[in-house]
Backbone as CSV, one residue per row, in Angstrom:
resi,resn,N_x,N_y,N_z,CA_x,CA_y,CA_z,C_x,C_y,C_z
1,UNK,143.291,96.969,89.073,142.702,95.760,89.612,142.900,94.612,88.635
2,UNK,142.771,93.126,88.751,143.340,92.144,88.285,142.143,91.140,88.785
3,UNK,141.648,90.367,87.814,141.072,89.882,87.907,141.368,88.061,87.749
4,UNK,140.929,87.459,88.867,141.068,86.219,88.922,139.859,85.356,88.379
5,UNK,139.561,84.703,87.541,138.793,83.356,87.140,138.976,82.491,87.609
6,UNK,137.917,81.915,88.317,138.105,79.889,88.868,137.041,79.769,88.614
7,UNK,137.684,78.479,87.529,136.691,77.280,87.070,137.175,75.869,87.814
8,UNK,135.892,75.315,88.183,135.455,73.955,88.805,135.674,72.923,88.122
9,UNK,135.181,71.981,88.516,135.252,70.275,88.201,134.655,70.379,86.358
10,UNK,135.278,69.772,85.626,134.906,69.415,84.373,134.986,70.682,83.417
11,UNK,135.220,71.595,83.926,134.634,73.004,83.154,135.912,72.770,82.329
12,UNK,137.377,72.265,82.001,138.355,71.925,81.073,138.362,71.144,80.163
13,UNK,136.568,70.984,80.168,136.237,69.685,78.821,135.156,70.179,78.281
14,UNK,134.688,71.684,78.777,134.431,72.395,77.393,134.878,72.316,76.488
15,UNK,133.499,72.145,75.410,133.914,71.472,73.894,133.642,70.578,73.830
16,UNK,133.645,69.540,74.475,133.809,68.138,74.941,133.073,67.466,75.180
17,UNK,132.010,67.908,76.418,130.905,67.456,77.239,129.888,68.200,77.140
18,UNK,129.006,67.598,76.581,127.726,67.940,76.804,127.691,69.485,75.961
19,UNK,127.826,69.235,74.891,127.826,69.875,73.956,126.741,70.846,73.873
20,UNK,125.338,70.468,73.610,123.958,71.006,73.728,123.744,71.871,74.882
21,UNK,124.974,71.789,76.012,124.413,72.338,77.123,125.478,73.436,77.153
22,UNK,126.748,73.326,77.050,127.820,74.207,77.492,128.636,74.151,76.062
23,UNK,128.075,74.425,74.646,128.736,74.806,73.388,129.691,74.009,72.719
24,UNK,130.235,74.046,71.994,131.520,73.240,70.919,132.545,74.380,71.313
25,UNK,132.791,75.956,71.775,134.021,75.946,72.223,135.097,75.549,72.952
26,UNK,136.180,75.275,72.992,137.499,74.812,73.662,137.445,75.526,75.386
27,UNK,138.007,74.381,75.734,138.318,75.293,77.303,139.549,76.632,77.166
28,UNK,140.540,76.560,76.186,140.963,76.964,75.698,140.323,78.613,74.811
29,UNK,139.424,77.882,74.002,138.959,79.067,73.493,138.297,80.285,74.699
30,UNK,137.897,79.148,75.430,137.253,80.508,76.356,138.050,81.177,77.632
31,UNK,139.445,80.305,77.929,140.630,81.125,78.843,141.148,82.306,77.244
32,UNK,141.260,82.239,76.096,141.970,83.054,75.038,140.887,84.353,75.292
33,UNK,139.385,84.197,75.171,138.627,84.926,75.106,138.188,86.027,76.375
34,UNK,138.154,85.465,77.472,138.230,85.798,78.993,139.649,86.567,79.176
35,UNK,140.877,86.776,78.524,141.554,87.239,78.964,141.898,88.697,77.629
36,UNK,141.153,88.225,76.749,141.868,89.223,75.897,140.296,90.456,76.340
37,UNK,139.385,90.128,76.802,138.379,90.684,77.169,138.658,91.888,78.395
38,UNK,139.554,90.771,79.536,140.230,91.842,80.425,141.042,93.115,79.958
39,UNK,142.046,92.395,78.486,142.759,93.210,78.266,142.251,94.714,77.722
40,UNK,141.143,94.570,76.826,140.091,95.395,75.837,140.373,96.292,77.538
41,UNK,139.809,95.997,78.563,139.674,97.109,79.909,140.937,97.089,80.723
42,UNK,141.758,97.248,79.860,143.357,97.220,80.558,143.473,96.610,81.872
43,UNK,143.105,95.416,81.889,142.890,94.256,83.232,143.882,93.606,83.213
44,UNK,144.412,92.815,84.315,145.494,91.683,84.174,144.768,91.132,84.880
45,UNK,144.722,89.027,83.890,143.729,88.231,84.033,144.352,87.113,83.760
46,UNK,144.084,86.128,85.519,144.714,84.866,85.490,143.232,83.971,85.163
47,UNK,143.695,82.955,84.590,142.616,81.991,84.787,143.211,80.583,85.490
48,UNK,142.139,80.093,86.452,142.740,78.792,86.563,141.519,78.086,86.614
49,UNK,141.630,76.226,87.064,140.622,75.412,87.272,141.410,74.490,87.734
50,UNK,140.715,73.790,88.344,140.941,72.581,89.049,139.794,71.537,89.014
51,UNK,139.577,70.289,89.070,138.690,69.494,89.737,138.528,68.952,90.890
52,UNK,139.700,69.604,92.270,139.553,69.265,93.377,139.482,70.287,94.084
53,UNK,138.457,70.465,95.092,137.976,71.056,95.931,138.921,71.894,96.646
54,UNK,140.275,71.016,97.560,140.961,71.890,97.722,142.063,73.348,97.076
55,UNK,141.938,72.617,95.818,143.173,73.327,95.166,142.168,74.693,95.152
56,UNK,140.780,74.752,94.550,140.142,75.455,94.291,139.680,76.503,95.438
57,UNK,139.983,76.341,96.746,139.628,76.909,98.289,141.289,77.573,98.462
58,UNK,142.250,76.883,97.857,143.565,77.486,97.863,143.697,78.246,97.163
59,UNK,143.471,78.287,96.041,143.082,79.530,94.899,142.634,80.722,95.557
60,UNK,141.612,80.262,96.075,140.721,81.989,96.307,141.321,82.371,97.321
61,UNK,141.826,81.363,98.323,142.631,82.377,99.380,143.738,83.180,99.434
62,UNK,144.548,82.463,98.347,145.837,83.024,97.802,145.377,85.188,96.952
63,UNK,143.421,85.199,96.812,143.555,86.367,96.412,143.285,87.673,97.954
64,UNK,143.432,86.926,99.401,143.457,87.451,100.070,144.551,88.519,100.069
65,UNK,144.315,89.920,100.298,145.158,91.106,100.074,145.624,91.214,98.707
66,UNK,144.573,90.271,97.498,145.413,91.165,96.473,144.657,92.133,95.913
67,UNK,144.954,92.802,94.971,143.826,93.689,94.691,143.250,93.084,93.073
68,UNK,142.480,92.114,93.745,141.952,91.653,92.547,140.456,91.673,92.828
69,UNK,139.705,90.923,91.608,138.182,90.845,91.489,138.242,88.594,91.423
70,UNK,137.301,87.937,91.832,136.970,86.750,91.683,135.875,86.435,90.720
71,UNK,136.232,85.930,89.396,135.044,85.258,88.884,134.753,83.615,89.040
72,UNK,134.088,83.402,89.638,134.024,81.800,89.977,132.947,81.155,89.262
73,UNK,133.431,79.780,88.824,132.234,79.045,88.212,133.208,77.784,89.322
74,UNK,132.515,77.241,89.798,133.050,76.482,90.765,132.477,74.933,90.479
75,UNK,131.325,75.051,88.670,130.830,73.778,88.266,129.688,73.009,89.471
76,UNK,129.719,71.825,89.461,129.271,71.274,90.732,129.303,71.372,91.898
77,UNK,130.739,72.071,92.489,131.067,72.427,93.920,129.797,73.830,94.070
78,UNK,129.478,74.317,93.552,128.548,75.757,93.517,127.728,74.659,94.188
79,UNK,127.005,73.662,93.909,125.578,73.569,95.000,125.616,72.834,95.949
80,UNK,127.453,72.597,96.481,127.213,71.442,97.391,128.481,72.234,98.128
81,UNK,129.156,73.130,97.727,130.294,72.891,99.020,130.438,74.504,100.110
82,UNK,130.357,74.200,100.936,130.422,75.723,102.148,131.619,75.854,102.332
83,UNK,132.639,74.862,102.080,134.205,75.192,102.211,134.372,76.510,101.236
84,UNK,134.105,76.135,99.795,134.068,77.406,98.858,133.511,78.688,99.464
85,UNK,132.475,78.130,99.518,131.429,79.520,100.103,132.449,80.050,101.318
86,UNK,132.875,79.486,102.709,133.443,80.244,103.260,135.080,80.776,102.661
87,UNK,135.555,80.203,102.233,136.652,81.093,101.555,136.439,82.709,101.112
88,UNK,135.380,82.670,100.112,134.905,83.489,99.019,134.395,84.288,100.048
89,UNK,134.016,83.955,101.107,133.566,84.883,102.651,134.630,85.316,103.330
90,UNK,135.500,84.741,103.225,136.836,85.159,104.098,137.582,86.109,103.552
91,UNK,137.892,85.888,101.775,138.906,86.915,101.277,138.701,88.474,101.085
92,UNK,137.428,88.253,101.175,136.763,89.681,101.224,136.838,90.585,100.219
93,UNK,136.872,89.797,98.964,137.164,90.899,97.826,135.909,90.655,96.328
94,UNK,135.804,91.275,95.779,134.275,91.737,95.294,134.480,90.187,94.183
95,UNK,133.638,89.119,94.591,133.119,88.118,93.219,132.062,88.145,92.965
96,UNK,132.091,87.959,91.423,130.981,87.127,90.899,130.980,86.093,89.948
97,UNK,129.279,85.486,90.308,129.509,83.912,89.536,128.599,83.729,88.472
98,UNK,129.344,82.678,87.608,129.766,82.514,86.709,129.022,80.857,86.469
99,UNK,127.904,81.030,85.213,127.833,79.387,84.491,127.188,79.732,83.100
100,UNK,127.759,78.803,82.980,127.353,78.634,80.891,126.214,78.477,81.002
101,UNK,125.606,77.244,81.493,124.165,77.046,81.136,123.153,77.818,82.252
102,UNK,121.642,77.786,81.783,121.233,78.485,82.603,120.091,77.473,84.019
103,UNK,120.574,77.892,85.464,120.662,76.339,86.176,119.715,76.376,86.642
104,UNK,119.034,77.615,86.292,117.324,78.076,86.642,116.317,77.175,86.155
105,UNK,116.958,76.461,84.754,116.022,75.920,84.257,116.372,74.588,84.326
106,UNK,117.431,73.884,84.963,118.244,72.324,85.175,117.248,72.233,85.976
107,UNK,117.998,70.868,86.321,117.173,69.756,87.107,117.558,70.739,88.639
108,UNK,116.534,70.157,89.595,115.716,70.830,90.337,117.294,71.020,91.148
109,UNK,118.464,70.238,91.629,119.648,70.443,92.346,120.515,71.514,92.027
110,UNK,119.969,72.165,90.928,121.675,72.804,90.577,120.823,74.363,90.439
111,UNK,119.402,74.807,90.917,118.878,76.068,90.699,119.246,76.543,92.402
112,UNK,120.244,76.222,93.360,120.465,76.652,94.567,122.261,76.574,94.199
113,UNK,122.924,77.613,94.685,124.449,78.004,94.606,124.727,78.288,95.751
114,UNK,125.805,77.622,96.603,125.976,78.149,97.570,127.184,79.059,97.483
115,UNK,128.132,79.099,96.485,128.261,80.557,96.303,128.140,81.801,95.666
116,UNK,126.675,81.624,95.243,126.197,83.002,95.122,125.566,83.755,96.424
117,UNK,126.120,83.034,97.606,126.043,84.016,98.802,127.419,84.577,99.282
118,UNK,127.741,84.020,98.894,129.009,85.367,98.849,129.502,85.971,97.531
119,UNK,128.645,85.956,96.307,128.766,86.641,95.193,127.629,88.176,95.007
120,UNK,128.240,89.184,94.318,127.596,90.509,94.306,126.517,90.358,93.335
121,UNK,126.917,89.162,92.185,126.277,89.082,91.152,126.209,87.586,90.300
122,UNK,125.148,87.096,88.879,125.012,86.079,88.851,125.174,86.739,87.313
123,UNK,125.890,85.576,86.201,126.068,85.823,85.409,125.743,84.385,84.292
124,UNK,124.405,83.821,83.941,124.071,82.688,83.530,123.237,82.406,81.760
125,UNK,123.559,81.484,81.840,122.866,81.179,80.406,123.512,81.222,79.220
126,UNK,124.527,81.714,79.187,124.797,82.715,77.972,126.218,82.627,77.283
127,UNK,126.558,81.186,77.883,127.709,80.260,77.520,129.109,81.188,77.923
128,UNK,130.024,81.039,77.047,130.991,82.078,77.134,130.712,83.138,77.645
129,UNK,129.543,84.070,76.758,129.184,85.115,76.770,128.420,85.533,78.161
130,UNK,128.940,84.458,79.104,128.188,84.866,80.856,129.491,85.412,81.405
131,UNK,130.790,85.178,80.908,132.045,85.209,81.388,132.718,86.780,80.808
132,UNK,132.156,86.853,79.625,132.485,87.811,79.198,131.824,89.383,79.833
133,UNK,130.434,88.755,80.442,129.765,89.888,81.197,129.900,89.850,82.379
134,UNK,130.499,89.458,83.199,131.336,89.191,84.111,132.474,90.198,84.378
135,UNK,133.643,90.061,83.728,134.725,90.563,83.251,134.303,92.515,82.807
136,UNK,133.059,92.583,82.315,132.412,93.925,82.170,131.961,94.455,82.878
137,UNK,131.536,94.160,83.755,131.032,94.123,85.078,131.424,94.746,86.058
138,UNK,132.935,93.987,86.392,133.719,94.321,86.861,134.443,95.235,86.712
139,UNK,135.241,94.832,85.502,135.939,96.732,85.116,135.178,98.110,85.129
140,UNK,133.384,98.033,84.430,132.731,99.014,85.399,132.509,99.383,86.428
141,UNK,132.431,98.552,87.328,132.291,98.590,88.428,133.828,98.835,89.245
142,UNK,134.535,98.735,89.646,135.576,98.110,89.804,136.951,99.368,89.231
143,UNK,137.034,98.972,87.671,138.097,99.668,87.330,137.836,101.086,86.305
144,UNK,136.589,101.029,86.619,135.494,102.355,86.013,136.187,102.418,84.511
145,UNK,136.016,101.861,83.879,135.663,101.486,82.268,134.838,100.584,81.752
């Protein structure tokens, strides 16, 4: 199994933005880290991101029939878009989601995801280290290691 990552709007300025909230690592550091993580569970692991809605609904459909896993942080589109949500409903293959900060405790808009209804699982707070349990997750589950 092969696992796909999509990251949302802004999530490529990790490091960058909002430091206090989502860390001083690189967007970079955390596609290097997310993939050598797959590798530790003999995974093959794309990452991508976009900041437009469609590219990001083209993404996940493109994992229709593959035999992959979806980790999505979809950023801002998570509490506002059903296009995502129905994709992630359509491809039919096991995701879960994915955010650095924890949105339980944000401002009152961002503690509702609309796709964590089509996610198995929620993986928050814990910066990188939500992505990395993610990715563990999965290969237990998934690729039984």
């Amino acid at each position: 199994m092969k696992i796909t990552v999509i990251n949302g709007p802004n999530i490529n300025l990790t490091g960058i933005r909002e430091k206090q909230i989502y860390g001083t690592g690189s967007y970079d550091d955390l596609c290097e880290g997310i993939i050598r993580r797959a590798a530790e569970h003999a995974m093959e692991c794309e990452v991508f991101q976009s900041n437009h809605e469609g590219d990001i609904i083209d993404r996940i459909q493109k994992c229709l029939g593959e035999d992959t896993a979806i980790i999505i942080n979809a950023g801002g589109y998570s509490h506002t878009s059903v296009a995502i949500l129905d994709a992630l409903r359509a491809v039919e293959v096991p995701c879960v989601e994915v955010h650095m900060s924890d949105i339980s405790s944000r401002e009152e808009f961002r503690r509702f995801t609309y796709t964590s209804l089509a996610c198995e699982k929620t993986f928050m707070g814990e910066g990188f280290e939500s992505y990395m349990k993610a990715v563990d997750y999965i290969s237990e589950k998934y690729n039984g290691k």
